[in-house]
N, C-alpha and C positions, 0 to 999 in steps of 0.2 A: 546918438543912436547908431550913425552910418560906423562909427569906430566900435564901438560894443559889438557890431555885427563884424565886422573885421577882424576883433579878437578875437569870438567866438573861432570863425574858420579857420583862423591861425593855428587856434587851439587845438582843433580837432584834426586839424592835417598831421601836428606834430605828435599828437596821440596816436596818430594812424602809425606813423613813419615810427616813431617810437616803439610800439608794439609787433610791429613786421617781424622781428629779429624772435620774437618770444612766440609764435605761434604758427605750427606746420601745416599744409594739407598731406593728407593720408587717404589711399584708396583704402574703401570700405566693403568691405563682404556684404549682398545686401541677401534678403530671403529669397529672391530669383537667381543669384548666384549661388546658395546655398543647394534650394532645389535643384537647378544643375548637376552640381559632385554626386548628388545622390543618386541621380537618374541615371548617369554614366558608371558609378557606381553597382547600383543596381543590374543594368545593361551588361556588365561585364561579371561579374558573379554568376548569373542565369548563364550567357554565351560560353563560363568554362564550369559550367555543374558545381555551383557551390553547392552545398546541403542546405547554407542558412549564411546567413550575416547579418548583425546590425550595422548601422551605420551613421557616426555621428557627425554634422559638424559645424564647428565651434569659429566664432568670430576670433581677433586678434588678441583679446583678455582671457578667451580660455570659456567662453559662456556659450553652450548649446545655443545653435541658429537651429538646426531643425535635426530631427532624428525615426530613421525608419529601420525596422524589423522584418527582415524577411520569415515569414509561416517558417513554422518547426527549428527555427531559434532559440537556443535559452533564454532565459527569462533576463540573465545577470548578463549577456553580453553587450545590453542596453547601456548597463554602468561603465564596462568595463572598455566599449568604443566611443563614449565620453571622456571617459579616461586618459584614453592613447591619446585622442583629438586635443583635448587639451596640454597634454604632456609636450605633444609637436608645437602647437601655437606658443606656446610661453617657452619653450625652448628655441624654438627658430631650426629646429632638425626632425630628421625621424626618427622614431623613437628604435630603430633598429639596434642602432651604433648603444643605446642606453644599456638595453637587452642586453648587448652581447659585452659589455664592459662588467656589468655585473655578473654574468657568467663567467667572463675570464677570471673572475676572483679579484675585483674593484672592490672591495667594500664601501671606500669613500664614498663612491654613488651612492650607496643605500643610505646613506647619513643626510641627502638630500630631503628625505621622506619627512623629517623632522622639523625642516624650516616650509616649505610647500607639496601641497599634493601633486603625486606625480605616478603616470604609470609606465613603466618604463618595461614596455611588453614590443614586440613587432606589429605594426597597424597601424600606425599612425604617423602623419604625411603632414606640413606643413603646407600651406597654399601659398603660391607665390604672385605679387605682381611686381615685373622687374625683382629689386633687393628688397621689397617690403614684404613681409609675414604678413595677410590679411586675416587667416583662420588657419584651418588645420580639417583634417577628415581622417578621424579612428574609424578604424571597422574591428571585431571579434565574434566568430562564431562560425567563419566558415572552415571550409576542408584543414587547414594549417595555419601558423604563423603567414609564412610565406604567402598564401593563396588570400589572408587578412591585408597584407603589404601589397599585393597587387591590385586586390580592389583599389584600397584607398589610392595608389598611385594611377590606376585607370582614373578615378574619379577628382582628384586634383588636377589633371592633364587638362580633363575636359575644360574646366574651369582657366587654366592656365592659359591652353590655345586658344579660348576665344577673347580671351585680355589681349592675348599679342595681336590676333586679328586685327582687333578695334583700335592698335597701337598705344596700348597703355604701356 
């Protein structure tokens, strides 16, 4: 019995030790982080007179964590800062540089559209801890591209500085 139980934890150590190599940790975006971008988000929209913004944002996969609409909003800016927000998470950038590549007359970028959905507008911000991508935060609807870009990057910040506080 005493050796069966000897094997056993032999066993189990070297399962352990074996699988170390095959499985990471990863900081995770959680909905009190999420809430956050939004809040800051929100906070800075209102402090530079947007008209309206949605504002979405997306864990590491590109899947809505949480998403709010400011009053007198279109209806479609709800999709369209899903959009952005996921375009940045599963790209690992903002979606600026996307915009402005197909603008310059890229077309290959636009051939992207056919293997994954993507939206590749100004808005949307990548969140960072350290080099890891957690989510992303689209915003669309307010004053400009630009003034969409600035939320979202007020509202990753916020998110941002208080990881490096905490020393993540």
């Amino acid at each position: 019995m005493r050796a069966l139980s000897l094997s056993l934890a032999l066993a189990l150590i070297t399962a352990r030790s074996a699988t170390a190599g095959d499985v990471t940790t990863q900081p995770t975006l959680t909905l009190e982080g999420a809430k956050r971008v939004v809040a800051a988000a929100i906070a800075y929209a209102r402090s530079h007179d947007a008209p309206g913004a949605a504002i979405a944002v997306v864990d590491a996969g590109g899947h809505t964590i949480c998403l709010e609409r400011l009053d007198g909003t279109f209806p479609a800016s709800s999709d369209v800062s899903i959009g952005k927000a996921r375009t940045a998470a599963n790209f690992g950038r903002p979606t600026r540089g996307m915009e402005e590549s197909i603008n310059k007359n890229r077309p290959a970028l636009a051939a992207v559209a056919a293997v994954t959905a993507f939206t590749p507008l100004q808005g949307g911000v990548p969140i960072m801890v350290g080099t890891e991508v957690i989510g992303a935060v689209g915003v669309s609807g307010a004053a400009s591209a630009q003034q969409d870009e600035e939320i979202a990057i007020a509202g990753a910040s916020a998110l941002q500085t208080a990881s490096a506080a905490q020393g993540r």
